[in-house]
Every structure is written in structure tokens, then in C-alpha cells.
VMD Tcl script that draws the C-alpha trace (Angstrom):
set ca {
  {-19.72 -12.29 -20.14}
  {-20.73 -11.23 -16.88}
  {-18.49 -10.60 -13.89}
  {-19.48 -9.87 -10.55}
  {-18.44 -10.10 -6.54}
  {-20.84 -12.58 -4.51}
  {-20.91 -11.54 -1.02}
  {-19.40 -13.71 1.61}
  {-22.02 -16.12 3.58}
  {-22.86 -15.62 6.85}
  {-21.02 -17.12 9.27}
  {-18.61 -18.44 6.74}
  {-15.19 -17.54 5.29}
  {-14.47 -16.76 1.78}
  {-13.33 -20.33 0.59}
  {-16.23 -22.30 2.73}
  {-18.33 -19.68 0.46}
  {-16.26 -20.67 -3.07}
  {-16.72 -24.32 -1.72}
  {-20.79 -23.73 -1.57}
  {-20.41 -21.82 -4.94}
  {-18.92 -24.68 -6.75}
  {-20.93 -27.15 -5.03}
  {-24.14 -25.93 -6.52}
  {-22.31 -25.95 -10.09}
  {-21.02 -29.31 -9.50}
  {-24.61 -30.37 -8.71}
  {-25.82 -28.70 -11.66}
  {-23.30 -31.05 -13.90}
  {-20.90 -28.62 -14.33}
  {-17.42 -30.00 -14.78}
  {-13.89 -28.66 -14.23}
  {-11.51 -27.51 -17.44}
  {-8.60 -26.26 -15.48}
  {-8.05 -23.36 -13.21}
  {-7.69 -19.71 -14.33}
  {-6.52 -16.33 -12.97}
  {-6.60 -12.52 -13.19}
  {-4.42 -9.74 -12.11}
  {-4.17 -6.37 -11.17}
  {-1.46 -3.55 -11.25}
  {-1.93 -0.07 -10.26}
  {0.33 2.65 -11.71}
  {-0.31 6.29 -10.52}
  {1.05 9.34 -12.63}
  {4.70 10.09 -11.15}
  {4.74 13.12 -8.70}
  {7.39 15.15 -11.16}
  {5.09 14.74 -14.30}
  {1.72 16.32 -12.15}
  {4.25 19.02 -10.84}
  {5.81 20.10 -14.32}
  {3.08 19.75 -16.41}
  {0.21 20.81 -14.00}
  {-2.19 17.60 -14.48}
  {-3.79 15.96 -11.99}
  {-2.84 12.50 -10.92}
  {-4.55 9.32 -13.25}
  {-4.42 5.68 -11.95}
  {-3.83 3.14 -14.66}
  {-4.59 -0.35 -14.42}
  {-2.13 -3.13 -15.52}
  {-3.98 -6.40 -16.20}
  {-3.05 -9.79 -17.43}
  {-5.75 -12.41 -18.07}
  {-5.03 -16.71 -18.46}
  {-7.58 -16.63 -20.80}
  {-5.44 -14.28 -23.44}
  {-2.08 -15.40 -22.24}
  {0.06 -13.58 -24.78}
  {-2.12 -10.12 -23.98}
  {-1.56 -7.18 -21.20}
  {-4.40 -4.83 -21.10}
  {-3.81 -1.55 -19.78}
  {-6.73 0.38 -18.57}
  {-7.93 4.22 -17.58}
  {-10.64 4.40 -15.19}
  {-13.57 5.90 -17.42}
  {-10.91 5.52 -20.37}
  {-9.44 3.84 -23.07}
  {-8.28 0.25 -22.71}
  {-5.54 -0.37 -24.47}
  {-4.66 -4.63 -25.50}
  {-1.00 -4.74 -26.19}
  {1.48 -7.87 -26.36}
  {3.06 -9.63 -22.99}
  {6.16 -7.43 -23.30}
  {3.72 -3.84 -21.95}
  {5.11 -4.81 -18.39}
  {8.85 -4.32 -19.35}
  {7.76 -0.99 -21.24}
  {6.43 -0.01 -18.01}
  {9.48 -0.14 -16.04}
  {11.05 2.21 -18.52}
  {7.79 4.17 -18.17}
  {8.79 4.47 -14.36}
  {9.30 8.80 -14.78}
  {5.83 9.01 -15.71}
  {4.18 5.98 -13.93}
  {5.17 4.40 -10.41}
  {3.77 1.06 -9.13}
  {1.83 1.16 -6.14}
  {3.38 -1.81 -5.38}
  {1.08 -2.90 -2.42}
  {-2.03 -2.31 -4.40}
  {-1.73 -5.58 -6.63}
  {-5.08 -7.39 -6.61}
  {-6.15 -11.03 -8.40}
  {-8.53 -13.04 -8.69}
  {-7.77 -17.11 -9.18}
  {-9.76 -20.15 -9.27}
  {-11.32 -22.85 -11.19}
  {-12.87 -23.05 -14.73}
  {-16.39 -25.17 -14.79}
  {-17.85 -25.86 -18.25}
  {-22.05 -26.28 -18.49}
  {-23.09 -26.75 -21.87}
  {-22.79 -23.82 -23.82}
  {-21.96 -21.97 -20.68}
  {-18.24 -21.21 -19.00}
  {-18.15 -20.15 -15.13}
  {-14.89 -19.20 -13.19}
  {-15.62 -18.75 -9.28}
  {-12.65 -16.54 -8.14}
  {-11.24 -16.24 -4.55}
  {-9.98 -12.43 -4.64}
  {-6.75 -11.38 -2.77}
  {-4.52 -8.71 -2.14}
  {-1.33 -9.65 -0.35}
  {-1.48 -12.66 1.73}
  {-5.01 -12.70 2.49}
  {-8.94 -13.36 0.46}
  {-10.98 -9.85 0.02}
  {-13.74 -11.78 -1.64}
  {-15.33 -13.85 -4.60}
  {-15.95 -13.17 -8.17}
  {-17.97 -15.16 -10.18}
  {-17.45 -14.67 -14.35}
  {-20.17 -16.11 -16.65}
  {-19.87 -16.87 -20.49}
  {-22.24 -17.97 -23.05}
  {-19.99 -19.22 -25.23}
  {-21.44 -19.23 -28.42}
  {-22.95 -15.27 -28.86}
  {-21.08 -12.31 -29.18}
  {-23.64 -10.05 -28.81}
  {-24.42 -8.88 -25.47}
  {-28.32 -8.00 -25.92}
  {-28.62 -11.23 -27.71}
  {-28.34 -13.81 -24.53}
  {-28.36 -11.36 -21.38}
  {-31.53 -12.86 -20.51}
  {-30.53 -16.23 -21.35}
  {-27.36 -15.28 -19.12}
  {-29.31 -14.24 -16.38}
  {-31.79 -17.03 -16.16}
  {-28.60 -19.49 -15.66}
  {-26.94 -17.32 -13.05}
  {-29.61 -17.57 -11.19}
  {-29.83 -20.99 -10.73}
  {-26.73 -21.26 -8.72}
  {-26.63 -17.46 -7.17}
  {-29.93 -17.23 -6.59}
  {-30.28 -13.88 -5.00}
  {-27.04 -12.42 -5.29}
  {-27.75 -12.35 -9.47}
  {-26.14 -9.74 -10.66}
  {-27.95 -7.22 -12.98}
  {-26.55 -5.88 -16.59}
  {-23.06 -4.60 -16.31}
  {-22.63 -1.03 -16.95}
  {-20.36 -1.75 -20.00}
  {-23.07 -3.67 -21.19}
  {-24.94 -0.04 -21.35}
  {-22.16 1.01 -24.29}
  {-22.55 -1.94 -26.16}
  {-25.88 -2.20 -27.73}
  {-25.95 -4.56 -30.54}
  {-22.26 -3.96 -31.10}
  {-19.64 -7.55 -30.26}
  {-19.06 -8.20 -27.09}
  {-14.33 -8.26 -26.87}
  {-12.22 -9.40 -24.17}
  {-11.79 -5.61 -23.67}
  {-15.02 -5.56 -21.73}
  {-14.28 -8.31 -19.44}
  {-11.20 -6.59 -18.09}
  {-13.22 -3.80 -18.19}
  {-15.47 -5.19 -15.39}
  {-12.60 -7.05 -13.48}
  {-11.08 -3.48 -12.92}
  {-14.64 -2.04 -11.47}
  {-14.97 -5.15 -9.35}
  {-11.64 -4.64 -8.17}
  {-12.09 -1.61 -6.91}
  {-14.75 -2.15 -5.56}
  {-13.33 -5.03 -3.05}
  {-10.93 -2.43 -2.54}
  {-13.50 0.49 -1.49}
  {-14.54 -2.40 0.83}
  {-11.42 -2.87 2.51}
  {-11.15 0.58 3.96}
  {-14.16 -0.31 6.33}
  {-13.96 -4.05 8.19}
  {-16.10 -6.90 6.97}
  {-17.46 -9.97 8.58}
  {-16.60 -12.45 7.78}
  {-13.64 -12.44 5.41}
  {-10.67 -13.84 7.04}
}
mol new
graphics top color blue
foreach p $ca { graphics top sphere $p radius 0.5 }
foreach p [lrange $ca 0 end-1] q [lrange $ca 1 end] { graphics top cylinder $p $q radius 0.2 }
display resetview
């Protein structure tokens, strides 16, 4: 799978973008298989634990994906990611001495599902609060499991409906190798795209609404 953030069109807002998105997929014969979504937590190590133990602060991502509806994946950035059951979210409120929610940084990405073939593509309108920070776009070929197997094959479709804004080989891609591809890696990539919307943020864009 590949996921990446498609840059808003000029002159446009973020869901007359989705709309063109889609539109190209629909023309393509792509057809919709339900809607899907992603989320985003942010826990940051709790001011007593840094102070008594003398670490420094870690961010931990809490993610939930429709895809693996009975799964919570809890990540480090440039760490593990841990895939425990649904319940992880209670554990984390009884986690709340070493972890606090930044509450306003909650981030997801929700959309539509559009089967081609062999292929699976969810466009994603991004938000954080109230308002769209931007698209993703994820892209499966369903039936390999090895990343080095179809990226090319990946690729060549992607570009038939992003044209230039294909992305090139995700960096966890890089790890990978010959070894199977797990859901693991897709959240993975949601949590660097993420971040990267929210790096964004911090300076205004045109454009997004």
C-alpha cells in the first residue's frame, strides 16, 4: 500500500479537489465499496515522569483504522508500533501519569473506498477540529504482499489518476525488502503524513478552507 497527501488544486478547496480526485477514478471504472476512516491521537510523556526520571519528552501516536476494526495501533515516531486489541484506549486513560492527551492535536482522515480490479483506493479529506488540512490518497494492490513485487505495477496505476503528484516509494518501503508487507506499515505512513499536514499548518496555505 501506498499512502500519500495530494496537494490542494489551485484555486480550489479541499473537497472540489476530492471531488476531481474521485472523478478521474470514477471515469476510470472505479466503483464505490463503502466509506472508510483513520484516526489520530497524540499522547506526550507526562511532565512528572521527564522530571523524576530525567528523560526527555516522546510523542506517541494512538491510531485506529476501519479497515482492522477490532485493532488500536500505538506508534513511536522512529519506533516500535505496537497492534493491540480495541480496549488500548481505556488502558490509556489509566496510563494518564505517564501519558497525557494533547487533546487538540487529534487528526483523521475519512472518505470513500473505490475498488479497480485488483486495486483498492481511499481518497481521504484530512481534518483536525472543525476544519479540512488536506487529502490523502491510499493505494492497494490487493493481491501481493510483497512490496518490491508490484511497486512498479503500483506506480504505473497511480499515475493514471494523479498524474504528477505520484508519489515515490515510501520510506517504510526502504525497511522492507522482500519481507510482507502488514497493516503495521500503513499506519506507519498515516502517522508521517499526519504530521506532515500538521508541519503545514504552522505556516498558512492557499487554498484550504
Amino acid at each position: 500500500r501506498s499512502v500519500s497527501q495530494v496537494p490542494v488544486a489551485e484555486g480550489k478547496s479541499v473537497q472540489q479537489t476530492v471531488e476531481i480526485l474521485t472523478r478521474k477514478l470514477e471515469l476510470l471504472g472505479a466503483e464505490k465499496q463503502g466509506t472508510f476512516c483513520v484516526d489520530c491521537e497524540t499522547y506526550h510523556t507526562a511532565a512528572s515522569t521527564i522530571s523524576s526520571q530525567g528523560q526527555t519528552g516522546k510523542l506517541m501516536y494512538v491510531m485506529h483504522n476501519s479497515e482492522y476494526p477490532l485493532s488500536c495501533f500505538a506508534l513511536f515516531e522512529n519506533g516500535p508500533c505496537l497492534i493491540a486489541d480495541a480496549n488500548f484506549d481505556i488502558l490509556m486513560v489509566k496510563l494518564k501519569g505517564f501519558f497525557q492527551n494533547a487533546k487538540a492535536n487529534k487528526i483523521e482522515s475519512r472518505g470513500t473506498r473505490y475498488q479497480y480490479c485488483d486495486f483498492l483506493v481511499k481518497v481521504g479529506t484530512v481534518t483536525m477540529g472543525p476544519s479540512a488540512r488536506g487529502i490523502s490518497v491510499e493505494v492497494e494492490y490487493c493481491p501481493c504482499v510483497i512490496a518490491n513485487d508490484c511497486w512498479n505495477l503500483l506506480m504505473e496505476f497511480m499515475q493514471s489518476f494523479m498524474g504528477n503528484h505520484t508519489p515515490g516509494i515510501p520510506s517504510v518501503f526502504g525497511t522492507k525488502h522482500d519481507s510482507i508487507y502488514s497493516p503495521a506499515d500503513t499506519m506507519v505512513q498515516y502517522m508521517e503524513l499526519f504530521n506532515k499536514i500538521r508541519k503545514q499548518q504552522q505556516v498558512p496555505v492557499a487554498g484550504i478552507r
